[in-house]
C-alpha positions in Angstrom: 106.7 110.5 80.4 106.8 106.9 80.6 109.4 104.6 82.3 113.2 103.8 80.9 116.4 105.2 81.7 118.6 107.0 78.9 122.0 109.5 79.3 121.4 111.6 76.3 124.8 112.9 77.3 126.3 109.9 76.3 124.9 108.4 73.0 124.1 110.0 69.8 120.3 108.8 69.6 119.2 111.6 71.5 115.5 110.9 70.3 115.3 108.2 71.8 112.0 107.6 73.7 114.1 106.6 76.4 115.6 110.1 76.8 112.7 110.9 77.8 112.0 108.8 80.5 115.0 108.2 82.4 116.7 111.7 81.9 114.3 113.5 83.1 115.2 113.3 85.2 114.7 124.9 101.4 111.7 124.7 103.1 111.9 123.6 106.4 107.9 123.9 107.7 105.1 124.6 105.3 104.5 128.3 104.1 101.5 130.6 105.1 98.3 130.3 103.5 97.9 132.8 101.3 95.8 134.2 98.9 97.1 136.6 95.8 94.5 138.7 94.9 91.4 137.8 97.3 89.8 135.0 94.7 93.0 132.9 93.9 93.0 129.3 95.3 94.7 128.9 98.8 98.0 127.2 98.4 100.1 125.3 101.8 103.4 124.2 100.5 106.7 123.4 101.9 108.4 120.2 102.9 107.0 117.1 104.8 108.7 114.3 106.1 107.5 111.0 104.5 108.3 107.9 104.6 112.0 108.6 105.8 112.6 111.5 103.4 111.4 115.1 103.2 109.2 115.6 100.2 108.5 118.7 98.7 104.0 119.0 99.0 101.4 121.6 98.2 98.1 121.8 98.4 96.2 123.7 96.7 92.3 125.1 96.6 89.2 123.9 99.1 86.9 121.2 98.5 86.8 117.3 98.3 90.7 116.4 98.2 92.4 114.9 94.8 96.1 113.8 95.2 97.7 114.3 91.9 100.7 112.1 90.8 102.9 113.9 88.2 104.6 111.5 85.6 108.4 111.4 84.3 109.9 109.6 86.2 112.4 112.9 86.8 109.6 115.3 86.4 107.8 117.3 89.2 104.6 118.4 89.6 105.2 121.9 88.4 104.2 120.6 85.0 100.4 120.6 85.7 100.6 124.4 86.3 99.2 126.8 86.0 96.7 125.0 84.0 96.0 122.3 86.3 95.0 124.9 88.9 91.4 125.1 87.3 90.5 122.4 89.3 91.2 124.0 92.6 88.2 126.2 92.0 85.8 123.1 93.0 88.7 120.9 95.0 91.5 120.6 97.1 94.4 119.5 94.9 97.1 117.8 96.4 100.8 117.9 94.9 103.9 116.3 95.8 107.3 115.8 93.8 108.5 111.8 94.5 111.3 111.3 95.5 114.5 113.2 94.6 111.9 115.0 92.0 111.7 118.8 91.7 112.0 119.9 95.5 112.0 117.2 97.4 115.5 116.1 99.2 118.0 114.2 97.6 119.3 113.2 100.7 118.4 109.8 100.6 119.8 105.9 99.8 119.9 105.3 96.4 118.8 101.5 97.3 115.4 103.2 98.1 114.9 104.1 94.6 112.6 101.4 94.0 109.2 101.3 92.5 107.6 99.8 95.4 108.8 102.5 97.8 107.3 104.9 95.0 104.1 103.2 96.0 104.8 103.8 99.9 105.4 107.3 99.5 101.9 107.6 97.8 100.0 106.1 101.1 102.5 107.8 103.5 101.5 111.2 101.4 97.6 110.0 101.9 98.2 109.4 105.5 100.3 113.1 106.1 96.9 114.7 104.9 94.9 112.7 107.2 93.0 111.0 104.3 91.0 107.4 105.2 90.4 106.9 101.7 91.4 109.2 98.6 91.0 110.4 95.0 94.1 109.5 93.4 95.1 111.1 89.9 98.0 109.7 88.1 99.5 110.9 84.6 101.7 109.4 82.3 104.1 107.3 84.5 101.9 108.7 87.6 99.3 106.4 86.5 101.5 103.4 86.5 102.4 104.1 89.8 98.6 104.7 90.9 97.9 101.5 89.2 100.3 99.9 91.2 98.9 101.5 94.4 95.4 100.5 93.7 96.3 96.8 93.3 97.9 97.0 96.5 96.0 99.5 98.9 92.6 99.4 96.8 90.4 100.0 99.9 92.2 103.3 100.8 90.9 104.6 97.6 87.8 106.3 97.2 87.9 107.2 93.2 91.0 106.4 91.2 91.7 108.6 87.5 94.2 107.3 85.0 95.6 110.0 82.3 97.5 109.3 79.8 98.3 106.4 81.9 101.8 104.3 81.0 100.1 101.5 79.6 99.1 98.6 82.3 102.1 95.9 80.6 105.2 96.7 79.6 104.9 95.0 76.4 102.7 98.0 75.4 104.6 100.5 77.2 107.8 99.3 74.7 105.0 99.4 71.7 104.5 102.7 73.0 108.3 103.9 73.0 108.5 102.9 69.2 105.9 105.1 68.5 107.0 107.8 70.1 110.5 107.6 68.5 108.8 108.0 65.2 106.7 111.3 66.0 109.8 113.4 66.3 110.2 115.3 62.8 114.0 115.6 61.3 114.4 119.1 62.3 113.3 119.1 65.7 115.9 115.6 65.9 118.7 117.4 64.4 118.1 120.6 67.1 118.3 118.2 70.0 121.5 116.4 68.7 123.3 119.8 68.4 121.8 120.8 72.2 123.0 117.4 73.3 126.6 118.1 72.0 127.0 121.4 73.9 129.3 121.8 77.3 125.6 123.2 79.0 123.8 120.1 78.1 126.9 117.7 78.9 126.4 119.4 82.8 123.1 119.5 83.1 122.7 123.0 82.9 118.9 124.2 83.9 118.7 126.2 80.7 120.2 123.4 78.2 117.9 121.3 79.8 114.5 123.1 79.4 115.5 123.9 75.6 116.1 120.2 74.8 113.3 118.9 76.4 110.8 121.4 74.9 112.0 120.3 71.7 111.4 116.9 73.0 107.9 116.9 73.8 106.5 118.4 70.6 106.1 115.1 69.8 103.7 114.3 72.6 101.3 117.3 71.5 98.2 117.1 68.4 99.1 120.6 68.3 103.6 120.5 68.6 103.2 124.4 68.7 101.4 123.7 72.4 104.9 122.2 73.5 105.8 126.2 74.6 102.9 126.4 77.2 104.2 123.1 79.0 105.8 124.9 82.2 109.2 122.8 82.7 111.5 122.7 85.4 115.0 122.1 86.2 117.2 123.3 89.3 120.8 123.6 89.9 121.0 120.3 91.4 119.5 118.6 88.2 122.2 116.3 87.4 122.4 114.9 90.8 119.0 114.3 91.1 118.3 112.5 87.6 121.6 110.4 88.6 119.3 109.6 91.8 116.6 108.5 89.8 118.6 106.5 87.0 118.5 104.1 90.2 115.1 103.0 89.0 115.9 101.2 86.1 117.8 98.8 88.3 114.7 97.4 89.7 112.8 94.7 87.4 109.8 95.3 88.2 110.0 98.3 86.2 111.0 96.4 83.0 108.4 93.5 83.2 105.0 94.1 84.4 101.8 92.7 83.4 98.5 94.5 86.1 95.9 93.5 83.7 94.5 90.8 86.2 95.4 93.2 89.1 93.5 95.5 87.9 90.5 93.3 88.3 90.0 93.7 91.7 90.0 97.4 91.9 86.5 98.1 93.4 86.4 102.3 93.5 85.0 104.7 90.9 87.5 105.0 88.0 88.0 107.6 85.2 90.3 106.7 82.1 91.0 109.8 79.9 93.1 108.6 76.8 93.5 111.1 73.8 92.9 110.4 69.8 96.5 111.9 68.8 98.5 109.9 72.2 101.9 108.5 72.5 99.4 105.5 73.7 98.1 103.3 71.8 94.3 103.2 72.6 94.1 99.7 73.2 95.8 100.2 76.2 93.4 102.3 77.7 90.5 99.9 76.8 92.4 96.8 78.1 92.2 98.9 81.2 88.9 100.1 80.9 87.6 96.0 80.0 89.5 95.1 83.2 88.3 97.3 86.0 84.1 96.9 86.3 82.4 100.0 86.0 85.3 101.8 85.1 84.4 105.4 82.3 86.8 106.2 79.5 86.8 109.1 77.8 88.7 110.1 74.9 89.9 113.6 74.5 89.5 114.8 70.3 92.5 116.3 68.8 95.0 116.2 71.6 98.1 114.2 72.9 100.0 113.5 75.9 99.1 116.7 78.1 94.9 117.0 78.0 95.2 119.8 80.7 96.8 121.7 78.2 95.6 121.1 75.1 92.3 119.8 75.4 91.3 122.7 78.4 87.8 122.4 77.7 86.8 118.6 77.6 89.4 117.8 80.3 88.2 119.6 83.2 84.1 119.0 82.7 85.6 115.4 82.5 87.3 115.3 85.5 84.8 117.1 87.6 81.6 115.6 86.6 83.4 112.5 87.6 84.4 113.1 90.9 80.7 115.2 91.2 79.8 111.5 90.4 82.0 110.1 93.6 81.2 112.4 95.6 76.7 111.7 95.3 77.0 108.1 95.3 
């Protein structure tokens, strides 16, 4: 879930951290509100146009609003469900998929791949739902692009939370990759090699996909058996979009970075939740936490990359005594 781009397709070292990142890579008006069963959260979806593309967004729940940015990048924000959802009992949740993600268009220049236009899309998504100031969730490589927004549009935050951020330099980040390279055990390495080999995986097929990448994220669980409750999705189109977003690794701002004194000046409430078993080392979360005044970190006990998941129970008190917090002050 963090940030480099790798064609499994196309080299052997298919457990790679880098295949992770890099690989992972209609509606035409949004769709009734509607309500399942009389008690499920109300959910708007459908496509918006945003800052000269149509991404795909949906809100879910009533309440104070929390726009959610989903990590990858390639991914979409159908990974936080169904668990995520919790939260839309107290709050309005706000999804979007970035650009040439999930179901958002990929009808767009490749030269606006680019991390800062990321970052636009993030306040032109703030602006569609008429927000002056927001709650911003980021995970995984969400949070580096919420860090990045803060820095830049700090005062058109009103709480910012970090999980499982990509850590805030990229010197970490790459400490992080190595780490991750070593969780995956032999058997689960060999699988993926075989999967990578096959015609299905070679084209991108939706179902190759999802069986490789399951394998691929055991290593990002305490638990490796929680891997199977991790919703994942990948269309049709799949191989067009994650040759969309391979554009991203020719921007350099994406392979140097250093926000530790950018992060200073970020003035809102902020939550860090890091894990005990992450793909992150925990210094990284407290070089965070040391740099932004007033800032909590929590760490989530027994648990890994995807605290919505596995750590159900500490995650969501977390989260909403936090933004009870923001919300009294």
């Amino acid at each position: 879930m963090n940030c480099r781009y790798y064609d499994v397709a196309k080299s052997p070292r298919v457990t790679s951290i880098a295949a992770l990142a890099w690989i992972l890579l209609s509606f035409t008006r949004p769709a009734a509100a509607q309500r399942d069963d009389g008690t499920a959260p109300l959910v708007v979806d459908g496509m918006r146009l945003i800052n000269g593309t149509q991404l795909y967004c949906k809100s879910m729940g009533t309440g104070i609003p929390l726009v959610i940015i989903h990590g990858g990048p390639g991914l979409d924000h159908s990974y936080f469900l169904p668990q995520m959802a919790k939260l839309a009992e107290t709050f309005e949740l706000v999804f979007f998929d970035q650009r040439a993600c999930g179901r958002s268009s990929i009808r767009l220049d490749s030269t606006a791949m680019t991390l800062d236009t990321l970052v636009e899309d993030i306040d032109r998504v703030r602006e569609a739902y008429n927000l002056k100031q927001m709650n911003l969730m980021g995970h995984s490589w969400g949070g580096l692009l919420a860090m990045f927004y803060a820095i830049k549009h700090g005062d058109r935050l009103n709480s910012l939370i970090l999980v499982n951020t990509t850590p805030a330099t990229s010197a970490l980040r790459d400490s992080s990759f190595r780490f991750m390279a070593q969780r995956t055990s032999p058997g689960d390495s060999a699988e993926e090699a075989s999967i990578a080999r096959t015609p299905e995986f070679r084209r991108r097929d939706p179902a190759a996909m999802q069986r490789f990448f399951r394998l691929f994220f055991r290593g990002s669980f305490s638990n490796p058996r929680m891997a199977d409750s991790l919703t994942l999705t990948f269309g049709a189109d799949y191989g067009a979009r994650s040759k969309l977003v391979a554009y991203l690794a020719k921007d350099p701002q994406i392979h140097k970075y250093d926000l530790l004194s950018g992060l200073e000046s970020i003035a809102c409430p902020v939550l860090i939740v890091g894990s005990d078993n992450d793909l992150v080392p925990p210094v990284s979360n407290e070089l965070i936490h040391a740099r932004i005044r007033g800032s909590r970190y929590v760490v989530m006990k027994n648990c890994g990359h995807f605290p919505f998941i596995e750590a159900p129970e500490q995650f969501f008190p977390a989260v909403t005594d936090f933004l009870e917090h923001v919300r009294q002050r």
